[in-house]
N, C-alpha and C positions, 0 to 999 in steps of 0.2 A: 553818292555817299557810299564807301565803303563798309561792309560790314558784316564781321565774320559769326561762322559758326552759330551756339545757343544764344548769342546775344541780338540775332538779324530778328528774328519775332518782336523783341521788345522796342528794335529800334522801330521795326513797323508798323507797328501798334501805335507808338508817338506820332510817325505821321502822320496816321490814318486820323487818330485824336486830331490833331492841330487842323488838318482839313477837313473835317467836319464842323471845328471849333469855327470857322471861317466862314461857314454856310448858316450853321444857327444861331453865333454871339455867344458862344460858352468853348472853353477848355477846358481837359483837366488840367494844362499846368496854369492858368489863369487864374487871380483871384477877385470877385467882383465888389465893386465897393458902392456902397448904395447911398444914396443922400435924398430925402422925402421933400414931395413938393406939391405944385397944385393946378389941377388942369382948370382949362377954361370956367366949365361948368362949377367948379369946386370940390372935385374927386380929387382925392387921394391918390398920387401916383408916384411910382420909385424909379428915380433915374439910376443908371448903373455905368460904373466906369471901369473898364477892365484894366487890370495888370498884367501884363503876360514874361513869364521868364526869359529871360535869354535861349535861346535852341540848346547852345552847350550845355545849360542847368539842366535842363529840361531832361534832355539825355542823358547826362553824368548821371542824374538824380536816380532815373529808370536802370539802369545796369547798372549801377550801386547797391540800387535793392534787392538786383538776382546774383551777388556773389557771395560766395562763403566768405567766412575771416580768414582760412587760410588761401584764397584769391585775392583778397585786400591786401591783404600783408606781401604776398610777390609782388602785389603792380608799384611798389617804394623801392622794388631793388633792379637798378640802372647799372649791371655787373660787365666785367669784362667776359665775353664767351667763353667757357670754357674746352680746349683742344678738346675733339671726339665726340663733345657732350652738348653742344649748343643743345641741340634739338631737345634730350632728353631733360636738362636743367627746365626747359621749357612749361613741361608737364610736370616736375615734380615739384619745382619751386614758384610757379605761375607770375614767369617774370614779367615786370613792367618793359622792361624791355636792355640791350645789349650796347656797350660802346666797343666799335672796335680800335684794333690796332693797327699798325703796323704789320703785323703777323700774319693778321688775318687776310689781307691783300698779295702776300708775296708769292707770287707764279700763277696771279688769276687775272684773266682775262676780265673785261667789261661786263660778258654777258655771266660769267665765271662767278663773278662778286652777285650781280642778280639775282644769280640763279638760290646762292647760298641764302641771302637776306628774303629770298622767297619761301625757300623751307623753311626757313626761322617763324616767318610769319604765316604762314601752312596750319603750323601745327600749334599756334597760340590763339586760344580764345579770346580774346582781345587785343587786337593789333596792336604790335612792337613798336616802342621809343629804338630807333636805330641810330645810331651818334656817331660823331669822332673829331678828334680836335683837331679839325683841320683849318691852324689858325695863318699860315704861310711864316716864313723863313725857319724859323728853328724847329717850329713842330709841325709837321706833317705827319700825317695817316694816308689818305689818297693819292696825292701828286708825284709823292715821291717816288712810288711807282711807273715807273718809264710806259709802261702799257698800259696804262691811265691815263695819262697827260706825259707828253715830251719831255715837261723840266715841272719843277715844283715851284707853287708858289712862293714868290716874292715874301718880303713881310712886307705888312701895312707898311709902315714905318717909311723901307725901302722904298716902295708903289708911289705914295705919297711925292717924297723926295723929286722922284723921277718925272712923275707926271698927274702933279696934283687931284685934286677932289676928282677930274673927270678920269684919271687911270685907277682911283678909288672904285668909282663906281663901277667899269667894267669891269674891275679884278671877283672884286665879290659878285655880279651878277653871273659872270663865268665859273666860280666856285659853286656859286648856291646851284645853279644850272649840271654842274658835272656831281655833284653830290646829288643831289636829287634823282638823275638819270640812274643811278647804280640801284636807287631805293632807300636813300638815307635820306633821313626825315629829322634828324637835329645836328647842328654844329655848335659845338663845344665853344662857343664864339659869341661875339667881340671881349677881347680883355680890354678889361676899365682901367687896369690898373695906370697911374700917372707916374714918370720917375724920371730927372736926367741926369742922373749919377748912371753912369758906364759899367762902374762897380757894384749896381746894384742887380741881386739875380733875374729879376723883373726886366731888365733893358730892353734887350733884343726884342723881345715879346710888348712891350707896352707901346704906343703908339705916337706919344710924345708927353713932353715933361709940361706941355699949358693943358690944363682941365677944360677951357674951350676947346679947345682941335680935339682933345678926346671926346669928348661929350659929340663935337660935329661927326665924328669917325664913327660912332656907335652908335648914331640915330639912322644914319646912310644904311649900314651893315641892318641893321633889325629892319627898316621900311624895306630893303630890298629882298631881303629872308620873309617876311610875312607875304611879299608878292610873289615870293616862288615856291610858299608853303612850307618850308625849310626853319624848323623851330631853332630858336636863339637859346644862348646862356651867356649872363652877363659872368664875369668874373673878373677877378677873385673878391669879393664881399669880407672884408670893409676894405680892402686896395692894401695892397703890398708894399707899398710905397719904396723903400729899398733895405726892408727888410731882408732877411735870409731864409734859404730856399728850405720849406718843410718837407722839399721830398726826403729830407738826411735829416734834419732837427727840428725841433721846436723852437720856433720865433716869438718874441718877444717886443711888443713896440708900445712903448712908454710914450706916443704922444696924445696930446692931449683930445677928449672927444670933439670941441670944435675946429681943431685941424682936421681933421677928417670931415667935418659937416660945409666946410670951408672949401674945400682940392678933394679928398678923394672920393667921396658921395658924389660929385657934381656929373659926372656920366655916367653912375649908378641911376642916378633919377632920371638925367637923359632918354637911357631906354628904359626905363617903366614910362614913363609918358610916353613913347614910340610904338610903347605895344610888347616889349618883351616879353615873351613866354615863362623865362625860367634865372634866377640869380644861383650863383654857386658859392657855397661860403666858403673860405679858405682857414688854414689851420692855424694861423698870428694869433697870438694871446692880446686882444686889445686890454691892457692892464688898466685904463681909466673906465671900462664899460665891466670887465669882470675878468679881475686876476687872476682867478682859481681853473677858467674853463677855455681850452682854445674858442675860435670863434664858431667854426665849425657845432661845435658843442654847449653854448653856450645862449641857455634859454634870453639871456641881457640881450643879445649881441639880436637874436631874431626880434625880438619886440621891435626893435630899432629899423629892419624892415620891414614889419609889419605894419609898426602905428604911427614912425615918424616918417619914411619914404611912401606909405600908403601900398605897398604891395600887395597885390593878392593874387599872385602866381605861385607858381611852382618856386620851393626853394628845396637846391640840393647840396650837400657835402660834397667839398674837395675830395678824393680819393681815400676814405677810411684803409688805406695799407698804406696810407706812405709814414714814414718811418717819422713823424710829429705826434701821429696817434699813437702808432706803435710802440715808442717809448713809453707813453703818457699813460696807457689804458691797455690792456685786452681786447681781441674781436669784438669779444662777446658784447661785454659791457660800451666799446664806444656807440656800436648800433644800437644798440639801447639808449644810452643817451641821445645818441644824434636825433633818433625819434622821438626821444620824448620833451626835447627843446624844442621842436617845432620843423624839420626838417621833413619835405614832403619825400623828399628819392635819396637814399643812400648809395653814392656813386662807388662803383668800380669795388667792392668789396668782397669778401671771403663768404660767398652766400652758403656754406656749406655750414658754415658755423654761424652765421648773424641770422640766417633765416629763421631756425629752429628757436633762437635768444629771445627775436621782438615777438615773435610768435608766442609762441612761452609769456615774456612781458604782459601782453593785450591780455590774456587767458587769466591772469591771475591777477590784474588788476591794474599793474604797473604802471600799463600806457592805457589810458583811457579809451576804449571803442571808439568814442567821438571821435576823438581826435586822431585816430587810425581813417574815418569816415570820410574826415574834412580832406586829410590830403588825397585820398584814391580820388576822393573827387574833383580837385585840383590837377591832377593828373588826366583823368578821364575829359576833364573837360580844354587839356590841352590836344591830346588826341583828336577830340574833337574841332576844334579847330585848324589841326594840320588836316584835315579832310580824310584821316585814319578809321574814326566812326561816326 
């Protein structure tokens, strides 16, 4: 078990707890449950049944309760690094953690990239979400890179085509394996989305137009990422079907909620049953779930993975800068919302400005503590599980 800095006491402490608990029949994080009954003789006697937490709770729970609110508040912001500043953003805004880019790979070597996602995580009291959409054909971050890997990934799609489920499984086991090696610990990955309109922005990138083969394509990708510890994100939440691209505008998709409950949820539920870590919502106006708020935004649109897909992972925002928000809202105000809809990580955003916002927000009542509580710890307990703490 990894585990940094102020917070290695408390992780020790847990263990030390849990193995003691195993020596005498009690924990702290157990709860015992008594039911009265009767011995031979006719004494009074109390049987007990223990409950015990999941390890991840257990942990989440304990370094939950040693960090300030403005600790809490950094581990929801998932930003691009900033030139010059990784490090220092680090400390002043106590990120959850960095996605890179493209940028940040170009003229670095293997051990080059290491070395950088080392200092990053050096100087963070809680070990870094490290990302990047490395989904193969159209968007790369890693491969593209020649001193990384020889040629870049394929897309799915492609892979597929060429050399079925078994050139599947090698491509992503070879990805999750070269990502992991550098120190990334999430990929931006599997898109859910289903579409076989050509003309739709989504093609290239989607995996095919039958919600089975996606659904088989995204259970592959998450069981093979959970065995190389390599955290998932499903996207895009609720499926882009062939709508238009929010990186330029705001989209609009007038179909009806049981078309989506019908084709584009079906390899959303996929990987929650497989185990996925993390859903991304994307920035489509579902107009029959809530006209008024992208989905991104959109307290409706999260209930719907909450209470009817049964989630209880990490859910984050498509990129709060791309130009759907940006029309629609201010910095300030979309991370404010995004939060206070139910969004546990706000991705890729202007933390300069949205940090100060939810922070502000929490303090004066806006965003509820709790609900600032529930996602760190949703968070914390994904770390947890990528073998980070």
């Amino acid at each position: 078990m990894k585990i940094t800095k102020r917070f290695s006491a408390i992780a020790l402490a847990a263990v030390m707890l849990s193995s003691l608990a195993s020596c005498s029949g009690g924990s702290s994080s157990s709860q015992n449950i008594a039911s009265s009954g009767a011995s031979p003789s006719g004494a009074s006697v109390v049987e007990t049944t223990e409950v015990t937490k999941p390890p991840e709770t257990d942990i989440a729970d304990k370094l939950l309760s040693e960090m300030t609110l403005e600790e809490k508040v950094g581990q929801m912001f998932y930003s691009a690094a900033p030139a010059g500043a990784g490090e220092e953003w680090i400390t002043k805004y106590h990120m959850g953690g960095y996605v890179l880019f493209g940028n940040d790979f170009d003229g670095k070597s293997a051990d080059d990239v290491r070395a950088m996602i080392q200092g990053y995580q050096m100087r963070s009291k809680v070990p870094l979400l490290i990302g990047v959409d490395e989904e193969g054909g159209t968007v790369l971050r890693v491969s593209y890179h020649e001193q990384l890997r020889s040629s870049g990934f394929d897309s799915p799609k492609n892979v597929y085509q060429s050399g079925g489920w078994e050139a599947i499984d090698a491509t992503e086991t070879e990805k999750a394996e070269l990502l992991t090696s550098l120190g990334i610990n999430v990929n931006n990955a599997p898109v859910c989305d289903i579409t076989s309109n050509p003309d739709s922005f989504i093609y290239d990138r989607s995996f095919s137009g039958d919600p089975d083969e996606v659904s088989t394509f995204v259970k592959k990708v998450v069981d093979i990422c959970k065995d190389k510890k390599l955290g998932t994100v499903l996207k895009h939440f609720p499926g882009y079907g062939d709508n238009t691209d929010t990186h330029e505008d705001m989209s609009y998709d007038s179909r009806p909620l049981d078309d989506f409950r019908n084709r584009d949820f079906i390899p959303f539920k996929a990987g929650i049953e497989a185990g996925a870590d993390s859903i991304m919502v994307a920035h489509n106006i579902m107009a029959d779930v809530d006209a008024d708020y992208p989905a991104s935004l959109s307290k409706k649109v999260h209930d719907i993975i909450r209470n009817e897909l049964g989630f209880d992972g990490v859910i984050m925002t498509d990129d709060l800068a791309m130009q759907a928000i940006a029309k629609y809202t201010g910095a300030e105000a979309a991370a404010v919302t995004a939060a206070k809809c139910g969004n546990d990580i706000l991705c890729c955003t202007d933390v300069e400005a949205q940090y100060p916002a939810v922070l502000e927000a929490v303090k004066n009542g806006d965003i509820p503590q709790e609900q600032i509580d529930a996602s760190v710890k949703r968070i914390l307990k994904w770390k947890h599980n990528l073998g980070l703490i």
